[in-house]
C-alpha positions as CSV (number, residue, x, y, z in Angstrom):
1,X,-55.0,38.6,-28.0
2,X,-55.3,42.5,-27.6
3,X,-59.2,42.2,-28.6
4,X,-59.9,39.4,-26.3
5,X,-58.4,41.2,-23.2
6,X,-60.3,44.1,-24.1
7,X,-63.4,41.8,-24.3
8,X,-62.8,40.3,-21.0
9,X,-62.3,43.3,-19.0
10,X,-65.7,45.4,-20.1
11,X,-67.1,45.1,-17.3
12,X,-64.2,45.9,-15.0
13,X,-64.0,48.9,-17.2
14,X,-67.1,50.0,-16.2
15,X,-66.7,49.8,-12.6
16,X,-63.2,51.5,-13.2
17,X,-65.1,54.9,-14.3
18,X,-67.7,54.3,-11.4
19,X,-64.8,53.9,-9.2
20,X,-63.2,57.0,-9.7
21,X,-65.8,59.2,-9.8
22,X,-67.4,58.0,-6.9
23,X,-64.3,58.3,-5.1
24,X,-63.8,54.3,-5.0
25,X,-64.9,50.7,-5.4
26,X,-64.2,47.6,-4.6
27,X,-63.5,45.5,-8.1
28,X,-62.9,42.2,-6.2
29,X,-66.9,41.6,-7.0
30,X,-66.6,41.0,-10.6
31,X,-63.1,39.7,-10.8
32,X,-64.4,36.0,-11.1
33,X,-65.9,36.9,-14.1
34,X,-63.0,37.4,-16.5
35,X,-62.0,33.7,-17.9
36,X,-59.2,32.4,-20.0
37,X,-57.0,34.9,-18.8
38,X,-54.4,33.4,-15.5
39,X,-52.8,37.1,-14.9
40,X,-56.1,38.8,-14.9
41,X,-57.1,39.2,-10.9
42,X,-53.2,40.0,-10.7
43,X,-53.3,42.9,-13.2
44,X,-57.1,43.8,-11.3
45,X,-55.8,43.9,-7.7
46,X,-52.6,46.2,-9.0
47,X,-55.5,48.6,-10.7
48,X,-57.6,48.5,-7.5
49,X,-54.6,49.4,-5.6
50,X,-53.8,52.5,-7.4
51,X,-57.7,53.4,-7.5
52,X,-58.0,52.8,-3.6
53,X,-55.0,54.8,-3.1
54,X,-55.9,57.6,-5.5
55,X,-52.4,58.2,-6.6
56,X,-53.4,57.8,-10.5
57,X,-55.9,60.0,-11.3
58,X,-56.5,59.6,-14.7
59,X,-58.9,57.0,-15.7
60,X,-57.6,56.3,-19.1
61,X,-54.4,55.7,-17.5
62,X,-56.4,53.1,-15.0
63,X,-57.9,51.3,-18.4
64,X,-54.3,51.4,-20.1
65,X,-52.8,49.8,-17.3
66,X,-56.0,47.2,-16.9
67,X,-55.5,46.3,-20.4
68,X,-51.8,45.3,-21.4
69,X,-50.7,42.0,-19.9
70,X,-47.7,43.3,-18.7
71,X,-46.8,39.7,-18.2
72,X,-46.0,39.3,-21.6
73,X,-43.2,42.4,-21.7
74,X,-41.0,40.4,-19.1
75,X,-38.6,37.6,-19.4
76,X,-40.3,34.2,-19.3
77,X,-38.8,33.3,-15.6
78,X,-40.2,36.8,-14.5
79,X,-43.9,36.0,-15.3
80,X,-45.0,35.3,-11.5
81,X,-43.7,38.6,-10.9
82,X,-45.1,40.5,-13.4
83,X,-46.9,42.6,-11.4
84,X,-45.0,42.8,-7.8
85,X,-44.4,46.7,-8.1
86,X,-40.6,46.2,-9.1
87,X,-38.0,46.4,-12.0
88,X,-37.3,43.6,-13.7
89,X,-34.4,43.0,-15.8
90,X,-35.2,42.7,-19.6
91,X,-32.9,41.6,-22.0
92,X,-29.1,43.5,-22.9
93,X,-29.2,45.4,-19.9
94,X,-31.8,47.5,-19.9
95,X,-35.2,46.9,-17.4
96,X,-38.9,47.3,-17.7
97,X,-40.1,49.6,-14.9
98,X,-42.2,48.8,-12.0
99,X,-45.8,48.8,-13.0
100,X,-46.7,52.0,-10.7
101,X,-43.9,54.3,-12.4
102,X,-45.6,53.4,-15.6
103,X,-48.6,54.8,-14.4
104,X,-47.4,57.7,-12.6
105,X,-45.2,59.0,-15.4
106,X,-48.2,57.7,-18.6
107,X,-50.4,60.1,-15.7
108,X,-48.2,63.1,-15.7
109,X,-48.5,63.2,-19.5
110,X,-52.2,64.4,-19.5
111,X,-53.0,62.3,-22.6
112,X,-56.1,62.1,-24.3
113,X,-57.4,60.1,-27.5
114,X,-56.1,61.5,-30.7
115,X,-52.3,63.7,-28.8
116,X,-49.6,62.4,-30.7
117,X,-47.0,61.3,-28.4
118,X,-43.4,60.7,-28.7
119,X,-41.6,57.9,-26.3
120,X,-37.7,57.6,-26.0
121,X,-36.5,54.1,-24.9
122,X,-38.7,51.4,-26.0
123,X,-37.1,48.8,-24.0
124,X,-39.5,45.9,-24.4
125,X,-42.8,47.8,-25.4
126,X,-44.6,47.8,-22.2
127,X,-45.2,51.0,-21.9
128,X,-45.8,52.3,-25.7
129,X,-48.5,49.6,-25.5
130,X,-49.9,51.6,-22.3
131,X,-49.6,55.0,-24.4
132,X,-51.7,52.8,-27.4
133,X,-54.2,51.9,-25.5
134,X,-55.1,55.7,-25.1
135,X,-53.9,57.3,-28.3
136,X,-53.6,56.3,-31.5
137,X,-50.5,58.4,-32.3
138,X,-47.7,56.9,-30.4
139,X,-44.2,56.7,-31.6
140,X,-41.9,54.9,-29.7
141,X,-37.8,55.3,-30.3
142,X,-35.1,52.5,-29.4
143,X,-31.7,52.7,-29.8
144,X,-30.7,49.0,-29.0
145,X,-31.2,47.4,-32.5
146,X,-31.4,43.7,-30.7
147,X,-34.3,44.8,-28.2
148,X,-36.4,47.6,-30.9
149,X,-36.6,44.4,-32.8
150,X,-37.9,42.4,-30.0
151,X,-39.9,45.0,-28.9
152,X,-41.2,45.2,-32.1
153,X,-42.0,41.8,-32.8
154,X,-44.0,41.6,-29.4
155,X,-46.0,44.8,-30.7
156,X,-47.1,43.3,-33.8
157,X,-48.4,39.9,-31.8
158,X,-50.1,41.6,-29.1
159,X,-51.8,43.6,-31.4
160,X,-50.2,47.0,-31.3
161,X,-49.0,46.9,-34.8
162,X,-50.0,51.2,-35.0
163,X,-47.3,52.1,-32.8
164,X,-44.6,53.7,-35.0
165,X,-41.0,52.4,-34.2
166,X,-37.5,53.3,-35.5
167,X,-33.9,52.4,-33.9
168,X,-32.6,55.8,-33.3
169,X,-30.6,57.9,-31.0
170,X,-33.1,59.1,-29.0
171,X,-31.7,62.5,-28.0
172,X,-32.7,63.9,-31.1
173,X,-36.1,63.3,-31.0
174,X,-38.3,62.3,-34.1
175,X,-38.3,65.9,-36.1
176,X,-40.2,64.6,-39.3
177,X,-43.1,63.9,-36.2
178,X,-43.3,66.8,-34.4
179,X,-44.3,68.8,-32.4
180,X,-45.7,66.4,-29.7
181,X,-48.6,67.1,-27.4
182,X,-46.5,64.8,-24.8
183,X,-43.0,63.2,-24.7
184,X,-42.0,60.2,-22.4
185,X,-38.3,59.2,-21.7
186,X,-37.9,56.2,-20.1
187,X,-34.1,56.2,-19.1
188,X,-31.9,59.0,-17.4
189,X,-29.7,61.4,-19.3
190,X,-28.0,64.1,-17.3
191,X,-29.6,66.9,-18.9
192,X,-32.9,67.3,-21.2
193,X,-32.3,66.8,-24.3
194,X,-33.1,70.3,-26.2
195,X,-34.0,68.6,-29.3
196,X,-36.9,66.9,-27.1
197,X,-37.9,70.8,-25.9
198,X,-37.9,72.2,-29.4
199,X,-40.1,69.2,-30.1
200,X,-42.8,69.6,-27.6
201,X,-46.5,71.7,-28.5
202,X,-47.1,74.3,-27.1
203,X,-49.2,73.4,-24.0
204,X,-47.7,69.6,-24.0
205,X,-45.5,68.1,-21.3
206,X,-42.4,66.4,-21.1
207,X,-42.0,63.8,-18.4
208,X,-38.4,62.9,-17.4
209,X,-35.7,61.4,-15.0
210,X,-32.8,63.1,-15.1
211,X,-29.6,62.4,-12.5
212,X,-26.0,60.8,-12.8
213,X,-26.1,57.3,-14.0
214,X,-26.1,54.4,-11.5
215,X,-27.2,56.6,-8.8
216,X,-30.9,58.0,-7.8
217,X,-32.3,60.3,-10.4
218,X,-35.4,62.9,-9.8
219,X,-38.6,62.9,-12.2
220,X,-39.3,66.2,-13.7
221,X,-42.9,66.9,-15.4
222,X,-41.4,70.1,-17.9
223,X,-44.7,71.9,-19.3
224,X,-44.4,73.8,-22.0
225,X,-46.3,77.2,-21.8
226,X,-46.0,79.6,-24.7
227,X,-42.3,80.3,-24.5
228,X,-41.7,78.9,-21.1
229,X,-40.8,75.5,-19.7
230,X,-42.1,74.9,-15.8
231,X,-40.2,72.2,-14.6
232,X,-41.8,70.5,-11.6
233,X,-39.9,68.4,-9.2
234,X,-42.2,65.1,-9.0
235,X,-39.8,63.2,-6.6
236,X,-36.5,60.8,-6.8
237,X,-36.2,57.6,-9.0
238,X,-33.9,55.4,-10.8
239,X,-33.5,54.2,-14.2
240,X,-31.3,53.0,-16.6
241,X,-28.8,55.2,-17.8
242,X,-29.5,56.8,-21.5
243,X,-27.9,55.3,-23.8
244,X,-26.5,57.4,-26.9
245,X,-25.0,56.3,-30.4
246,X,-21.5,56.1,-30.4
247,X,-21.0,56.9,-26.5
């Protein structure tokens, strides 16, 4: 499935790059020509929204987010709304994040073919198959065994069997991995985790909400720089709590 959605959207690809380095484009004029594919002018127009608006500025982030059906990372009843710019709920509690905070925080990473990247919260996949379609070296950390299995399962029939998965507490990173040229956490602890720091390259970035459960949280972009970690306030959120073994 994975190799014919990346057939079908070539030439939207194409007129993706055009797009954003000509400061915009209108893909609506070649949207007709993807077939076999019902969610496809749904998952252009969200692309063409965030190009218009030049909010994302990455255009392997733009690709990514062209490429994975997101409709197939959502409950069945939640297809039709696969791409509204909303959480959904996923299964045992835990959500799958509105399209646009997927692309703002895969954005903030910087990534680039070949970084190894490190992804706390799996939740149903959605958005280690958005870090795929970039890099090659993406592993992805669940603690829920019911929904890493899931989540894994869905991998391996899209097509994103190289992701690397384990059911973990994510708080203490993936050691035997590191460092990471970026790290992604996809629910809110109160505090970084240091083990997530100590884990980071030197030049890499963090991206994280951090904030009391239940309530509003604010995304941080942490860059590591030699010995120092700027933390940059990139506005207020809200995300699952982070869920830790035993607590």
């Amino acid at each position: 499935m994975r190799n014919q959605l990346l057939l079908q959207s070539t030439a939207l690809r194409c007129l993706l790059y055009l797009a954003t380095a000509c400061g915009g484009s209108d893909l609506a004029t070649v949207t007709s020509t993807v077939d076999g594919d019902p969610f496809a002018q749904r998952r252009e127009a969200m692309v063409q929204a965030y190009v218009t608006a030049n909010e994302i500025k990455s255009p392997l982030v733009l690709e990514a987010m062209l490429a994975v059906p997101r409709e197939e990372f959502v409950l069945r009843g939640d297809r039709e709304r696969g791409y509204r710019e909303m959480a959904l709920r996923i299964r045992h509690g835990q959500t799958i994040s509105q399209p646009f905070i997927v692309a703002e925080m895969t954005d903030l990473l910087s990534l680039q073919p070949g970084d190894r990247v490190l992804e706390i919260g799996t939740g149903s996949g959605y958005q280690a198959a958005v870090l795929a379609e970039i890099t090659d070296e993406v592993y992805s950390i669940e603690i829920i065994p019911e929904l890493a299995q899931e989540a894994s399962e869905r991998l391996d029939t899209l097509g994103y069997d190289g992701v690397q998965r384990k059911r973990a507490d994510g708080y203490f990173g993936w050691e035997e991995h590191a460092p990471f040229d970026a790290i992604i956490v996809t629910a809110a602890p109160d505090h970084v985790p240091p083990p997530l720091l100590r884990q980071l390259k030197d030049g890499g970035n963090l991206v994280v909400p951090i904030g009391p459960p239940g309530a509003v949280q604010t995304l941080w972009l942490i860059e590591k720089r030699g010995t120092q970690f700027n933390r940059i306030n990139k506005g207020l959120v809200r995300f699952v709590p982070f869920v830790r073994d035993g607590r």
